[in-house]
N, CA, C and O atoms as a Tinker XYZ file with bonds, in Angstrom:
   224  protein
     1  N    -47.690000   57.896000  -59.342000    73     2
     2  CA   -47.513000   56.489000  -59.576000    64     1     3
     3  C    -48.878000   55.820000  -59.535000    63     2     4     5
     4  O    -49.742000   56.399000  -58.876000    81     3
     5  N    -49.214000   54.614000  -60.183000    73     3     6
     6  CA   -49.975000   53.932000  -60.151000    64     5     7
     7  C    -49.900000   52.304000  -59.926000    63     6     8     9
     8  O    -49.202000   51.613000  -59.183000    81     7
     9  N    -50.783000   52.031000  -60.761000    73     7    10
    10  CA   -50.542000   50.394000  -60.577000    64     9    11
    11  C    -50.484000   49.354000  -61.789000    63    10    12    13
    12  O    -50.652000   50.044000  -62.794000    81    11
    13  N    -50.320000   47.971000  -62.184000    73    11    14
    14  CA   -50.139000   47.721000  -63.052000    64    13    15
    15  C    -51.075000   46.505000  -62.688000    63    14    16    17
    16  O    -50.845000   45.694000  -61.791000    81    15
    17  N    -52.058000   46.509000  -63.444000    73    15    18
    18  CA   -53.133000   45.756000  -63.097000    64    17    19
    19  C    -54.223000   45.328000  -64.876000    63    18    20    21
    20  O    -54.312000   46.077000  -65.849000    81    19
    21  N    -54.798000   44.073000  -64.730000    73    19    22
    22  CA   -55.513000   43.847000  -65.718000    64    21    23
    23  C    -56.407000   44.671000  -66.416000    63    22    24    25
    24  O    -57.366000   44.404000  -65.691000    81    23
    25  N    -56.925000   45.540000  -67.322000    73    23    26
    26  CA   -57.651000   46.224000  -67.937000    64    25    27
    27  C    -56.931000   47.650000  -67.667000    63    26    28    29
    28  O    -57.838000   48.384000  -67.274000    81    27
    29  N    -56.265000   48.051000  -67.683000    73    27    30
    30  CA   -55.570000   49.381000  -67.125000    64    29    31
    31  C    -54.352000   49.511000  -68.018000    63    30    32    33
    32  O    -53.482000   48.642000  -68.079000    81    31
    33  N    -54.332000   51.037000  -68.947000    73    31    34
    34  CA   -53.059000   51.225000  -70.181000    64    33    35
    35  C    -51.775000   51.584000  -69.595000    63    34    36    37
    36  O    -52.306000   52.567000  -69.079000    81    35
    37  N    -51.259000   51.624000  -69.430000    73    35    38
    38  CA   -49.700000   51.902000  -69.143000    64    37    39
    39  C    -48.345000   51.506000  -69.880000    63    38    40    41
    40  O    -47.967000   50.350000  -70.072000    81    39
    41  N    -47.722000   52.598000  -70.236000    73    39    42
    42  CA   -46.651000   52.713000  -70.853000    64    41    43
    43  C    -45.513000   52.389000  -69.822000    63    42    44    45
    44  O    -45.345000   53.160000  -68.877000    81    43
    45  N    -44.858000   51.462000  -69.945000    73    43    46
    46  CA   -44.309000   50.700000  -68.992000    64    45    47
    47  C    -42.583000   50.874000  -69.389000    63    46    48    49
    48  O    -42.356000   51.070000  -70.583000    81    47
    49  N    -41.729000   50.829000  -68.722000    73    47    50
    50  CA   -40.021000   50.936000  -69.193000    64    49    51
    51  C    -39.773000   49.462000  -67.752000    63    50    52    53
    52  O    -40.309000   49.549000  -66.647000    81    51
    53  N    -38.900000   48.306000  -68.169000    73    51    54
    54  CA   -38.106000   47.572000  -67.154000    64    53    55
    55  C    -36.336000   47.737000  -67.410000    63    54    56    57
    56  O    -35.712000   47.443000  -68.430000    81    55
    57  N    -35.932000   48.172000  -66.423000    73    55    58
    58  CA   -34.447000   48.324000  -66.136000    64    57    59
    59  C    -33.635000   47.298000  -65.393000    63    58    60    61
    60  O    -34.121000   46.714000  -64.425000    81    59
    61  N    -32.522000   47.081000  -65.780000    73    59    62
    62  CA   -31.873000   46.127000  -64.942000    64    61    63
    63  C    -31.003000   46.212000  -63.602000    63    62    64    65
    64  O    -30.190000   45.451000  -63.078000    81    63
    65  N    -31.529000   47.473000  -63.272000    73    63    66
    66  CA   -30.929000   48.095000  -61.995000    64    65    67
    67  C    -32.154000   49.263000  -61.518000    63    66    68    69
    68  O    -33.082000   49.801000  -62.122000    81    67
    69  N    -31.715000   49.327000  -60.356000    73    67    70
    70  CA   -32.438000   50.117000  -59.436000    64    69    71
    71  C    -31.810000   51.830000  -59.683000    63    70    72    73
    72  O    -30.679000   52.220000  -59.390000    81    71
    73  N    -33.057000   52.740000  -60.373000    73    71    74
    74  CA   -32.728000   54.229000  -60.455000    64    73    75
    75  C    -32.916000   54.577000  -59.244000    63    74    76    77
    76  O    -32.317000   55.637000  -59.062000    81    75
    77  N    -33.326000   54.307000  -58.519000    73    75    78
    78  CA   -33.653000   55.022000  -57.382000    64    77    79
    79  C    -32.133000   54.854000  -56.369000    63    78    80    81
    80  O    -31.865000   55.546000  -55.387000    81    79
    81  N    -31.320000   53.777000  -56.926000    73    79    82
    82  CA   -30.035000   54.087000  -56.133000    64    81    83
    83  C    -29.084000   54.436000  -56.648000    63    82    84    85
    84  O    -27.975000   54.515000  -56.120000    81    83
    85  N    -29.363000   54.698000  -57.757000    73    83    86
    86  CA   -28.150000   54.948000  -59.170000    64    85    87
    87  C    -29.005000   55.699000  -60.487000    63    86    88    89
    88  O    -29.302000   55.138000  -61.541000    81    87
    89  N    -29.290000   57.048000  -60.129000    73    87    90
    90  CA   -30.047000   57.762000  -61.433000    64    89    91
    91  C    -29.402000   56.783000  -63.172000    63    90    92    93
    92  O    -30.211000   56.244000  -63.928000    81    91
    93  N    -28.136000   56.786000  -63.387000    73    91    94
    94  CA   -27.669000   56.583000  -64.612000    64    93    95
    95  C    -28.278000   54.798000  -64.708000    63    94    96    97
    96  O    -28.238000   54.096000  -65.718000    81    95
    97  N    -28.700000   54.485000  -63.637000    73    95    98
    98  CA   -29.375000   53.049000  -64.371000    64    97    99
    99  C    -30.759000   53.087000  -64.751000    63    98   100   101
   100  O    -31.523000   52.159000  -64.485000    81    99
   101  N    -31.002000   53.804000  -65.174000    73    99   102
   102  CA   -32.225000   54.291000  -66.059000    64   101   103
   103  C    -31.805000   53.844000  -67.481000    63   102   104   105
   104  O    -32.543000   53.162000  -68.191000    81   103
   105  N    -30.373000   54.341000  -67.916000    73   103   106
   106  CA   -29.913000   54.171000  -69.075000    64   105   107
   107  C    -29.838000   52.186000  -69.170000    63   106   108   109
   108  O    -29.202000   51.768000  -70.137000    81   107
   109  N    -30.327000   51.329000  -68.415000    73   107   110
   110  CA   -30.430000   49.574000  -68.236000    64   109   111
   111  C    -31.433000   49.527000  -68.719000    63   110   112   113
   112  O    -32.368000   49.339000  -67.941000    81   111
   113  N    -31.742000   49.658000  -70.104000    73   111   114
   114  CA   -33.387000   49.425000  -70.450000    64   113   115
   115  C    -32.933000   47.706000  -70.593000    63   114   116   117
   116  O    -31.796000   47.254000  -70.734000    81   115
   117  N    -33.968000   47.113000  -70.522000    73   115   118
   118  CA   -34.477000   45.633000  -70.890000    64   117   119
   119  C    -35.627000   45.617000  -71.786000    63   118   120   121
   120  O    -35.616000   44.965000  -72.830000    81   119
   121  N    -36.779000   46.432000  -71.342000    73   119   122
   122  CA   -38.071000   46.276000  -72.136000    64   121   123
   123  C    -38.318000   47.707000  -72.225000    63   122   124   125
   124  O    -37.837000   48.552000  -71.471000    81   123
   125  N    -39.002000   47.890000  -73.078000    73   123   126
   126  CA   -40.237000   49.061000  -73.193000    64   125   127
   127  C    -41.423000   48.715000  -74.529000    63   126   128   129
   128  O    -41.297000   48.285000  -75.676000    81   127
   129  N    -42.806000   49.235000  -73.534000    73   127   130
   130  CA   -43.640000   49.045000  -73.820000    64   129   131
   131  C    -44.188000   50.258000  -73.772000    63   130   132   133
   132  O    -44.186000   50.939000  -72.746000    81   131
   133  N    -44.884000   50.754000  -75.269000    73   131   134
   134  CA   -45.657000   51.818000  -75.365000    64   133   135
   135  C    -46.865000   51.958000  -76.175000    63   134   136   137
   136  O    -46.405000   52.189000  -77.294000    81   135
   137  N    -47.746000   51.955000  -76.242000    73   135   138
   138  CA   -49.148000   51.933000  -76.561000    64   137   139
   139  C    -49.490000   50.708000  -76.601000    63   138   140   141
   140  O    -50.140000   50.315000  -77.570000    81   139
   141  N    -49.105000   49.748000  -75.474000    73   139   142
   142  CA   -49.202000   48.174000  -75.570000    64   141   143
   143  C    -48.337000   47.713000  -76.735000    63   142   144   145
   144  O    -48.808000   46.667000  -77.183000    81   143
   145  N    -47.366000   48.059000  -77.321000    73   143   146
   146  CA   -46.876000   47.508000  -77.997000    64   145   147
   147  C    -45.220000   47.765000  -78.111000    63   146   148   149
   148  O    -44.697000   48.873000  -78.234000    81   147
   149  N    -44.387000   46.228000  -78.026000    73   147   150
   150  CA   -43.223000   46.474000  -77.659000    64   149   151
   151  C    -42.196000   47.331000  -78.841000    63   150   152   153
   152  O    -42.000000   47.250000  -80.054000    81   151
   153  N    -41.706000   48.152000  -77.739000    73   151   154
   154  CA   -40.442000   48.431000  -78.652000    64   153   155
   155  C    -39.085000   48.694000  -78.708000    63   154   156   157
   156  O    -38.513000   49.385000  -77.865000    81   155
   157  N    -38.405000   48.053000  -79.892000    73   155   158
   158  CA   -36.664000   47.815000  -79.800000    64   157   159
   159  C    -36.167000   48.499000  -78.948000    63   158   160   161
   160  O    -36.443000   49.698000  -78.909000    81   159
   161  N    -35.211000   47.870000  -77.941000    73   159   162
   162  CA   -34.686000   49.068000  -76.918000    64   161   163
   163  C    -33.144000   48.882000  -77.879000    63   162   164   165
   164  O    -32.874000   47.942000  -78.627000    81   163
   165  N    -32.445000   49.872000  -77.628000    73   163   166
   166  CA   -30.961000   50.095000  -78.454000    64   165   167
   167  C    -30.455000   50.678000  -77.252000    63   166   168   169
   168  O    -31.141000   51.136000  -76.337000    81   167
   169  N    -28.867000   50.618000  -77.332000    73   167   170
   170  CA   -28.130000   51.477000  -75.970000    64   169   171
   171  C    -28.335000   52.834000  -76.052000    63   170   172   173
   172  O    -27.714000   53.468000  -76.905000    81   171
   173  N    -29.077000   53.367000  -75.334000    73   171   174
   174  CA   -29.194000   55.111000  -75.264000    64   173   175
   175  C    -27.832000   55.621000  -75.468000    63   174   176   177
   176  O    -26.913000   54.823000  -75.281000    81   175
   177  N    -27.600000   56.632000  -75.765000    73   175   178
   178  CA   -26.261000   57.110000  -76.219000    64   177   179
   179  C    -26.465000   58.197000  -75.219000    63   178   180   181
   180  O    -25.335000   58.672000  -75.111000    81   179
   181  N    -27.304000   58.907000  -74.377000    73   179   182
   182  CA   -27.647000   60.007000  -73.545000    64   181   183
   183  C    -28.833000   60.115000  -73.398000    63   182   184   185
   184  O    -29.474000   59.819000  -74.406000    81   183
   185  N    -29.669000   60.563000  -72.150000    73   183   186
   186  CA   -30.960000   61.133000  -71.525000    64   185   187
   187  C    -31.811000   61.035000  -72.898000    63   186   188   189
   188  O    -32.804000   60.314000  -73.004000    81   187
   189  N    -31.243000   61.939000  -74.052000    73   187   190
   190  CA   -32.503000   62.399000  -75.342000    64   189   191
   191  C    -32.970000   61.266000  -75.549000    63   190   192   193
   192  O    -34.176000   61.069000  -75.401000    81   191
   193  N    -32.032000   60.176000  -75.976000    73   191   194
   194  CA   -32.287000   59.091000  -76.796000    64   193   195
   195  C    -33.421000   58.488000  -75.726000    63   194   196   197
   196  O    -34.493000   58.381000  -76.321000    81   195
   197  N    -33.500000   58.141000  -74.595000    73   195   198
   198  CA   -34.424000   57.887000  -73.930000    64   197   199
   199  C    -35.232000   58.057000  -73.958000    63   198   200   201
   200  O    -36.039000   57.192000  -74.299000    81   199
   201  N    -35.724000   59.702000  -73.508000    73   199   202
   202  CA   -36.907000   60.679000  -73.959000    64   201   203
   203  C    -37.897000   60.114000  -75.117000    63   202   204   205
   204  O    -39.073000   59.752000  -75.135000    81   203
   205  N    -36.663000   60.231000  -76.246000    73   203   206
   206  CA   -37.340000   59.710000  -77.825000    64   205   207
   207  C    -38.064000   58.556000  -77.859000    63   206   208   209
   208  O    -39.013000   58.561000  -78.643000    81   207
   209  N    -37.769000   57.035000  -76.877000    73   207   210
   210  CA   -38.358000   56.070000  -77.231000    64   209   211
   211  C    -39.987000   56.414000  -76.406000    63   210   212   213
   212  O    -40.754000   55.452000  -76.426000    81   211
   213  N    -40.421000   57.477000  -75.831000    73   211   214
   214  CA   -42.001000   57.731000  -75.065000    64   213   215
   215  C    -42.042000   59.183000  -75.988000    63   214   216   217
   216  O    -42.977000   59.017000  -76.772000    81   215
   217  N    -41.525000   60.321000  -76.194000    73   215   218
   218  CA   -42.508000   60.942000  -77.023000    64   217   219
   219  C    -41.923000   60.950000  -78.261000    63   218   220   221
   220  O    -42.758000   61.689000  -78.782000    81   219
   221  N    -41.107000   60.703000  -79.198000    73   219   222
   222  CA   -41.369000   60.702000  -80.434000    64   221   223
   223  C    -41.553000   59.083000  -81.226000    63   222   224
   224  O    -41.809000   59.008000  -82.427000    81   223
């Protein structure tokens, strides 16, 4: 883990629930941000679809 601080890149995901008390609220996207630049979140249909929005 790191930090999220001015001049510093990070590929960032915000959820609307806490994974850490509920693994499947991972699938609560709100935002994602990847190479500084936002992108469409859609309802994951399963884990892959997730995956897909950071590496493909």
């Amino acid at each position: 883990m790191g930090t999220v601080e001015v001049g510093k890149l990070a590929d960032l995901i915000v959820v609307s629930a806490n994974p850490l008390e509920d693994i499947s609220n991972i699938r609560k996207l709100k935002l994602v941000l990847k190479g500084g630049k936002l992108v469409e979140t859609r309802e994951p249909e399963g884990l892959t679809d997730f995956w897909e929005l950071f590496f493909f």
